[in-house]
C-alpha positions as a printed NumPy array, in Angstrom:
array([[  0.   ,   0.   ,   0.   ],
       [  0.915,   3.568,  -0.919],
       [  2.014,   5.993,   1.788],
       [ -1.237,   7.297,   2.903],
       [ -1.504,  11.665,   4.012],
       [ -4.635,  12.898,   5.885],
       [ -5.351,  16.178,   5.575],
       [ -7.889,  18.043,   7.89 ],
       [ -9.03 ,  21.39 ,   6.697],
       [-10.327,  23.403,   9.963],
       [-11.488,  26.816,   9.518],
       [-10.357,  29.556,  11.655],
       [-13.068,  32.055,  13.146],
       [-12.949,  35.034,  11.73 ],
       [-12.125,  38.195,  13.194],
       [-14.925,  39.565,  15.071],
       [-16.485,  36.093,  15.448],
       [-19.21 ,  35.837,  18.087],
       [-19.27 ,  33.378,  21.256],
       [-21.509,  30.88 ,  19.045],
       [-18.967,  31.08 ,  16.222],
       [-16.151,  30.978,  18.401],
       [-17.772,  27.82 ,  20.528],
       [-18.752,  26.028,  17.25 ],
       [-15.027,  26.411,  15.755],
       [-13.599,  25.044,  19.053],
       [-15.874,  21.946,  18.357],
       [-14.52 ,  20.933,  15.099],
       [-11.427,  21.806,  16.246],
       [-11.69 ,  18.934,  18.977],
       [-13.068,  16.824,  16.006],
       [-10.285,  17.764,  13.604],
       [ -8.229,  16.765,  16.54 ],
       [ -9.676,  13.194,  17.146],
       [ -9.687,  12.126,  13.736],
       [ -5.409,  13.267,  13.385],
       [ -5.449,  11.051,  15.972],
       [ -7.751,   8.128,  14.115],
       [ -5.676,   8.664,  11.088],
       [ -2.046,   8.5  ,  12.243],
       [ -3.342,   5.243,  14.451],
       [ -4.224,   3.67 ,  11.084],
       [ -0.753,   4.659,   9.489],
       [ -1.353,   7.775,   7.634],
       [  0.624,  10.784,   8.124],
       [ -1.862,  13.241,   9.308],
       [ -2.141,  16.897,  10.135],
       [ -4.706,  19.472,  10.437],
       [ -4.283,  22.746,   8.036],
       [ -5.787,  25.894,   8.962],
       [ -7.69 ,  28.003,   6.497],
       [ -8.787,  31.416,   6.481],
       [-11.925,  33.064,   5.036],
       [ -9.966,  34.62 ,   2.215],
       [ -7.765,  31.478,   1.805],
       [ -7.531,  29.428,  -1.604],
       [-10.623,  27.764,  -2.872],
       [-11.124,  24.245,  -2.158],
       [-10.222,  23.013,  -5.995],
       [ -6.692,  25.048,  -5.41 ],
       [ -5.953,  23.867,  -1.646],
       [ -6.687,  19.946,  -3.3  ],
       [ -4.469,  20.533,  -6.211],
       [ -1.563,  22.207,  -4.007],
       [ -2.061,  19.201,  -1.523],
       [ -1.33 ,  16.439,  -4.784],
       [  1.532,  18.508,  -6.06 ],
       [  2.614,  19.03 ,  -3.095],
       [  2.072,  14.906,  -2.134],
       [  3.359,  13.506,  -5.396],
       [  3.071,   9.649,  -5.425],
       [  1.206,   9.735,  -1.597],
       [ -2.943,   8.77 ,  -1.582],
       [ -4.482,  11.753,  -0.193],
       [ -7.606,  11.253,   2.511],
       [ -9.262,  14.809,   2.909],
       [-11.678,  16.15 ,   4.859],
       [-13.154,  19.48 ,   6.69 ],
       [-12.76 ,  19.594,  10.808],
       [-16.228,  19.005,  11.209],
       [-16.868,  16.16 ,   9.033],
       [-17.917,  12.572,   9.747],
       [-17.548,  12.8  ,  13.601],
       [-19.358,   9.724,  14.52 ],
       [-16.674,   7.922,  11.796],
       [-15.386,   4.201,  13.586],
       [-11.651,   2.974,  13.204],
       [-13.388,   0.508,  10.583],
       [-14.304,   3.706,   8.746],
       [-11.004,   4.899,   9.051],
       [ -9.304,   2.201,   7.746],
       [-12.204,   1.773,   4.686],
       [-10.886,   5.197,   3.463],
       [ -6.891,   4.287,   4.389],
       [ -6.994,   0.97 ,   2.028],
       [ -9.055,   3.212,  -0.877],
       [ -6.364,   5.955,  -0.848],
       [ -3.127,   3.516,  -0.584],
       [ -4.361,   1.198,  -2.971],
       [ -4.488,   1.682,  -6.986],
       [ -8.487,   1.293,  -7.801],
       [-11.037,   3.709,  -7.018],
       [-11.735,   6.823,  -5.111],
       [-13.876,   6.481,  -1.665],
       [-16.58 ,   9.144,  -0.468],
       [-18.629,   9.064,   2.267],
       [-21.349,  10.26 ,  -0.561],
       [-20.809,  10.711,  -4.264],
       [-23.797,  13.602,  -4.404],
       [-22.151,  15.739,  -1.031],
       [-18.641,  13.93 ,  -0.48 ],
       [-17.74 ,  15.27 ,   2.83 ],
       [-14.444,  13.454,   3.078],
       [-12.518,  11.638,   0.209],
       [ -9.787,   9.142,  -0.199],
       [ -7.738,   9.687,  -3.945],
       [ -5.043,   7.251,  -4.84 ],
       [ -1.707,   8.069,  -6.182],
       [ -2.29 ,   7.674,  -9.804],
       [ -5.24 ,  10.195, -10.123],
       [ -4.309,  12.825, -11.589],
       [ -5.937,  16.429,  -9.921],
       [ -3.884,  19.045, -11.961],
       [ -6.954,  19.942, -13.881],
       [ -9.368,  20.354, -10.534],
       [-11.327,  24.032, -11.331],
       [-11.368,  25.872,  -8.176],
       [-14.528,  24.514,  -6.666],
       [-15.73 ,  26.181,  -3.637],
       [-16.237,  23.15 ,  -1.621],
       [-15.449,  19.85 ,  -1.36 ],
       [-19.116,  18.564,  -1.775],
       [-18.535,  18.514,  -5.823],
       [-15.388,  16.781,  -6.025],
       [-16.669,  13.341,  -6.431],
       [-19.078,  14.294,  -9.359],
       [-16.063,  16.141, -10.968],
       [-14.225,  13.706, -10.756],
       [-16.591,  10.996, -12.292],
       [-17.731,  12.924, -14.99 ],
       [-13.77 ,  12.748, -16.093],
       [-14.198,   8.836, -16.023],
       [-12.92 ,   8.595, -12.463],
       [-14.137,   5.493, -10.808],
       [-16.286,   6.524,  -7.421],
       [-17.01 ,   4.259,  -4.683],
       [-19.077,   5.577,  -1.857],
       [-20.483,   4.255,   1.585],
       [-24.103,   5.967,   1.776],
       [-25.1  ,   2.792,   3.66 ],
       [-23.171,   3.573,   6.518],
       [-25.552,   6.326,   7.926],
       [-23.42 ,   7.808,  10.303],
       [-21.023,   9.053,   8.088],
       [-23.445,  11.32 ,   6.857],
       [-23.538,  13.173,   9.813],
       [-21.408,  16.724,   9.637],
       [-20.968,  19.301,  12.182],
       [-22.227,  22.296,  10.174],
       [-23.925,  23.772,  12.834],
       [-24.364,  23.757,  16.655],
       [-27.433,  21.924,  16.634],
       [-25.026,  18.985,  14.888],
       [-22.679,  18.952,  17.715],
       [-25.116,  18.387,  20.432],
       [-26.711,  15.395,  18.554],
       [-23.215,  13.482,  17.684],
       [-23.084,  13.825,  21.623],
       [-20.027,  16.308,  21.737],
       [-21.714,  19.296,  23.732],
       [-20.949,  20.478,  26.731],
       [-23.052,  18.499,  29.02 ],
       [-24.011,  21.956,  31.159],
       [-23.569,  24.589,  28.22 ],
       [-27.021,  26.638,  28.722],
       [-26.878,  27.527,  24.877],
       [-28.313,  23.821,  24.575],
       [-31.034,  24.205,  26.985],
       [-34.208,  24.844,  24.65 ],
       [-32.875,  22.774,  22.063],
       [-32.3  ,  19.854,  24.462],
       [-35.744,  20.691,  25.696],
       [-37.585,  20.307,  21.956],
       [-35.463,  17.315,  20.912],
       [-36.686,  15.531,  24.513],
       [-39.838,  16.12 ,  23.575],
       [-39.886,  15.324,  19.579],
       [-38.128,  12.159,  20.805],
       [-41.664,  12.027,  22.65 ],
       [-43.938,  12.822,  20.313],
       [-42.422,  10.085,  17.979],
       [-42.425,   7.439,  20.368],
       [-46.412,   8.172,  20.544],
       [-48.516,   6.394,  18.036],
       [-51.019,   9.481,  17.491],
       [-48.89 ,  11.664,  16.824],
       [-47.414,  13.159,  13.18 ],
       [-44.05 ,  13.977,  13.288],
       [-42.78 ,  16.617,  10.135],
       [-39.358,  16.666,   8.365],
       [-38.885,  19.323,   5.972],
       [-36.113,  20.051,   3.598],
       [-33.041,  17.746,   2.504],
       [-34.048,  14.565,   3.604],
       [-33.495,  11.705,   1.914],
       [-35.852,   8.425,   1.483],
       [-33.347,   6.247,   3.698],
       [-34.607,   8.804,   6.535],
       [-37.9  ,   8.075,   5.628],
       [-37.766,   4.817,   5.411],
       [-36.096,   4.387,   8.576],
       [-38.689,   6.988,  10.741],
       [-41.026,   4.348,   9.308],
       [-39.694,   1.21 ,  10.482],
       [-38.283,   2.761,  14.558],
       [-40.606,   5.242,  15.204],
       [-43.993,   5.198,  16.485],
       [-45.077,   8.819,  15.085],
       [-46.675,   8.638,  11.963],
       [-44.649,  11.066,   9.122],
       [-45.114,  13.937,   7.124],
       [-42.095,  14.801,   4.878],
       [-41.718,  17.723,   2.357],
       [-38.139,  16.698,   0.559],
       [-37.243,  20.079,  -0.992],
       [-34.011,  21.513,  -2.86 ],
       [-31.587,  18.415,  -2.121],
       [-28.59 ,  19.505,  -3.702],
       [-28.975,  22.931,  -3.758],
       [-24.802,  23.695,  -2.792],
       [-23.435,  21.968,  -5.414],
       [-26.132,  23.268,  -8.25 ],
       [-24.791,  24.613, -11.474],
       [-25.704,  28.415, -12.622],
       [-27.793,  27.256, -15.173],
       [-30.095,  25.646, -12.675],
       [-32.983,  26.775, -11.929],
       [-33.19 ,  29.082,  -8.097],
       [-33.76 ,  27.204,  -5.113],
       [-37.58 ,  27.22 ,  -4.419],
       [-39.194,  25.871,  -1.165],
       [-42.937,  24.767,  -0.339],
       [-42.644,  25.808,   3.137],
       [-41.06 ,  28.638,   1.963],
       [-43.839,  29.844,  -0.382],
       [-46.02 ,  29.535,   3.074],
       [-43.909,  31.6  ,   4.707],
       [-43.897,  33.81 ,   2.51 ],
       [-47.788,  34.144,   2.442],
       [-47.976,  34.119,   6.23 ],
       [-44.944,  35.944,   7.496],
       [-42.149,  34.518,   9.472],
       [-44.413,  35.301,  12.473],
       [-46.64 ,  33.059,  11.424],
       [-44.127,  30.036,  10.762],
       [-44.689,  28.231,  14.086],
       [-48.239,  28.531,  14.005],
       [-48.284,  26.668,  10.233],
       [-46.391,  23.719,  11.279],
       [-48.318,  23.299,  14.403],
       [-51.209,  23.242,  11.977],
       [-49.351,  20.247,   9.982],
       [-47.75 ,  17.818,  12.867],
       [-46.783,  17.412,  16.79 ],
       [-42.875,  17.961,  16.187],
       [-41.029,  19.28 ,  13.234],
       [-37.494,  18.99 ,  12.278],
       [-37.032,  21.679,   9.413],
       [-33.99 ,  22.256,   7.552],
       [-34.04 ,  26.321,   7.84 ],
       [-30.932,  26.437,   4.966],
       [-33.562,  25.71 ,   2.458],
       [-35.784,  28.384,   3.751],
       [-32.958,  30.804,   3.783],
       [-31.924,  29.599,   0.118],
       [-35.772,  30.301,  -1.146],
       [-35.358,  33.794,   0.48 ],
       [-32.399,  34.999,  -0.416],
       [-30.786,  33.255,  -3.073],
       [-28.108,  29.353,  -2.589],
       [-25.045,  32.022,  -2.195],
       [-24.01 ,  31.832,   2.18 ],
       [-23.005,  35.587,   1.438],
       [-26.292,  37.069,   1.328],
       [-27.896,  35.367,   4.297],
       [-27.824,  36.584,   7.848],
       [-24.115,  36.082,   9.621],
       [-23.474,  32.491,  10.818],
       [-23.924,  34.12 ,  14.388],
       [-27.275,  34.61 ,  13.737],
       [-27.608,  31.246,  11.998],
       [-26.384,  29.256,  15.011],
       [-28.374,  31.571,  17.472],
       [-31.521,  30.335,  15.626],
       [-30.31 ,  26.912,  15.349],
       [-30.349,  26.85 ,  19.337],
       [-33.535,  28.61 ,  19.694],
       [-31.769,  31.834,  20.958],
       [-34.244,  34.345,  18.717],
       [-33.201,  36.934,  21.431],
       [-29.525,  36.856,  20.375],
       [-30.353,  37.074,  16.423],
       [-29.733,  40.459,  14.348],
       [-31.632,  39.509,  11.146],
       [-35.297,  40.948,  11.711],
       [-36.748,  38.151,   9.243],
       [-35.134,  35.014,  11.245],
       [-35.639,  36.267,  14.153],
       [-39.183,  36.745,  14.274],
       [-39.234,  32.991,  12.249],
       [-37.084,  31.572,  15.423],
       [-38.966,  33.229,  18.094],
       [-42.11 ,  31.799,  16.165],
       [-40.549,  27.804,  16.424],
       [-39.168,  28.556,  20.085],
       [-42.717,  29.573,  21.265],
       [-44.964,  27.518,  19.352],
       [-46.997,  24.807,  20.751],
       [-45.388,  21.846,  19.222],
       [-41.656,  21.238,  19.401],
       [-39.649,  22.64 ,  16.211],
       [-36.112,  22.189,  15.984],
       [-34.443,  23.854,  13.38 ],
       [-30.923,  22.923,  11.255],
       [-29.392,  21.992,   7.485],
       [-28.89 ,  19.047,   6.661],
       [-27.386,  16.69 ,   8.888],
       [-30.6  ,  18.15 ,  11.287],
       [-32.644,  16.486,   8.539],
       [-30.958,  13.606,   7.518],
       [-28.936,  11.331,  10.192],
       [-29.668,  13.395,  12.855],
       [-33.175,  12.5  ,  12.553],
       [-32.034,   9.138,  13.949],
       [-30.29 ,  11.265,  16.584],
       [-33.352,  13.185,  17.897],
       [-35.451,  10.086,  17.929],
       [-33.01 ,   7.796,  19.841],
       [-31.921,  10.515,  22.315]])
């Protein structure tokens, strides 16, 4: 087997950051941290990179990383991804870079972390944005893909605060968990209880489904919207949402008041809403403090007028609502429901 490099891309805070910024970097930093550690136990060399906000596009960091690691298999990944990953896992990706057949992704539609052997050649890698479109790019160029969607939990990706308390890394006594602890308690309620409806809205997948179906109790109500959204081309048509076409007829004010209407507990991927609203580009939509504040149910922390009269609407409405992206919706449905 090839000499095997893991790189871990971790993000710095930016300058300015907020405490929920700050306290959410410091979380994939601990997870950047424990899979160094998972790596270099399986025999690669490992080491975490910093980037910056104005750093080199993913596409560029990749192809500096192959020049750079001429005739090593690269495994590479972002601080916050796959935290629930095993030392099987570990290894899975380990023989797929080392070796001389395919690449391995976690998931060819949104690769969060992906294993490249020697021989494939990256020179030509555009300057994506993100990692999520490597795989595709790199199939379309006749690149054999391998990926493990069957293992659920790596699917799971700390992209937000809410993630980190359901992969079971929060700080047991942090009160920025306390109202989402509070909703997820009693969603995990509600879906243990054969009369109720339980809603999950935006990116889920029908493996979610399917699975809500055969452990849960709860009837289901699902509304799978704009899967795919990050890594559409400009051609595409703009993200559009069903729930956000409600919202937009009833005010943000009126969000938690619609869903109650719908189900007993909702888990709602709010990055769809925000991509109906203001366009798929991060730049436009409220700061990430603000999207982490109203990920925790903190509406009284939020800037943004719009989100935080729709988070103040979830926090105070009479059935639980957590809101996310979409790990929220996807694996860490199993998450909410298993406790």
């Amino acid at each position: 087997m090839s000499r095997v490099v893991a790189i871990i891309l971790h993000a710095v805070p930016r300058a300015g950051a907020g405490p929920l910024e700050l306290a959410f970097a410091a979380a994939r930093a601990r997870n950047a941290e424990r899979q160094a550690r998972g790596f270099e136990t399986a025999g690669a060399d490992a080491r975490i990179v910093e980037t910056g906000p104005a750093g080199a596009p993913f596409g560029a960091r990749l192809r500096e990383i192959a020049a750079t690691e001429a005739g090593a298999g690269i495994v590479i990944l972002g601080s916050g991804s796959v935290p629930l990953a095993t030392s099987v896992d570990r290894r899975a990706f380990m023989e797929a870079a080392g070796g001389s057949g395919a690449t391995l992704t976690n998931n060819r539609y949104s690769g969060d972390i992906l294993a490249i052997p020697p021989e494939v050649d990256l020179s030509a890698l555009p300057d994506l944005v993100a990692d999520n479109s490597v795989p595709r790019w790199l199939a379309e160029r006749g690149v054999p893909v391998r990926d493990l969607r069957g293992r659920w939990r790596l699917q799971v990706d700390l992209d937000s605060p809410i993630d980190v308390l359901l992969a079971g890394f929060a700080r047991h006594h942090d009160p920025a968990f306390t109202r989402v602890r509070d909703a997820a308690t009693r969603i995990r309620n509600r879906a243990a209880d054969s009369r109720a409806e339980l809603l999950v809205a935006g990116r889920t997948s029908a493996a979610t489904l399917q699975w809500l179906e055969r452990a849960t109790a709860s009837r289901t109500r699902a509304l799978i919207e704009e899967r795919g959204f990050r890594t559409a081309t400009p051609d595409q048509r703009p993200a559009r949402s069903t729930l956000g076409l409600l919202i937009d007829r009833e005010g943000p004010e009126g969000f938690g008041r619609l869903l109650a209407g719908l189900a007993d507990a909702a888990v709602v991927d709010s990055r769809v809403l925000l991509a109906h609203r203001l366009g798929t580009d991060e730049s436009a939509w409220p700061a990430a403090e603000d999207r982490f504040a109203s990920d925790l149910l903190l509406h009284e922390r939020i800037a943004d007028p719009w989100l935080r009269a729709l988070t103040r609407s979830a926090a105070e409405a009479d059935i639980p609502i957590l809101l996310g992206g979409h790990t929220l919706v996807g694996p860490g449905v199993r998450l909410v429901a298993r406790g």
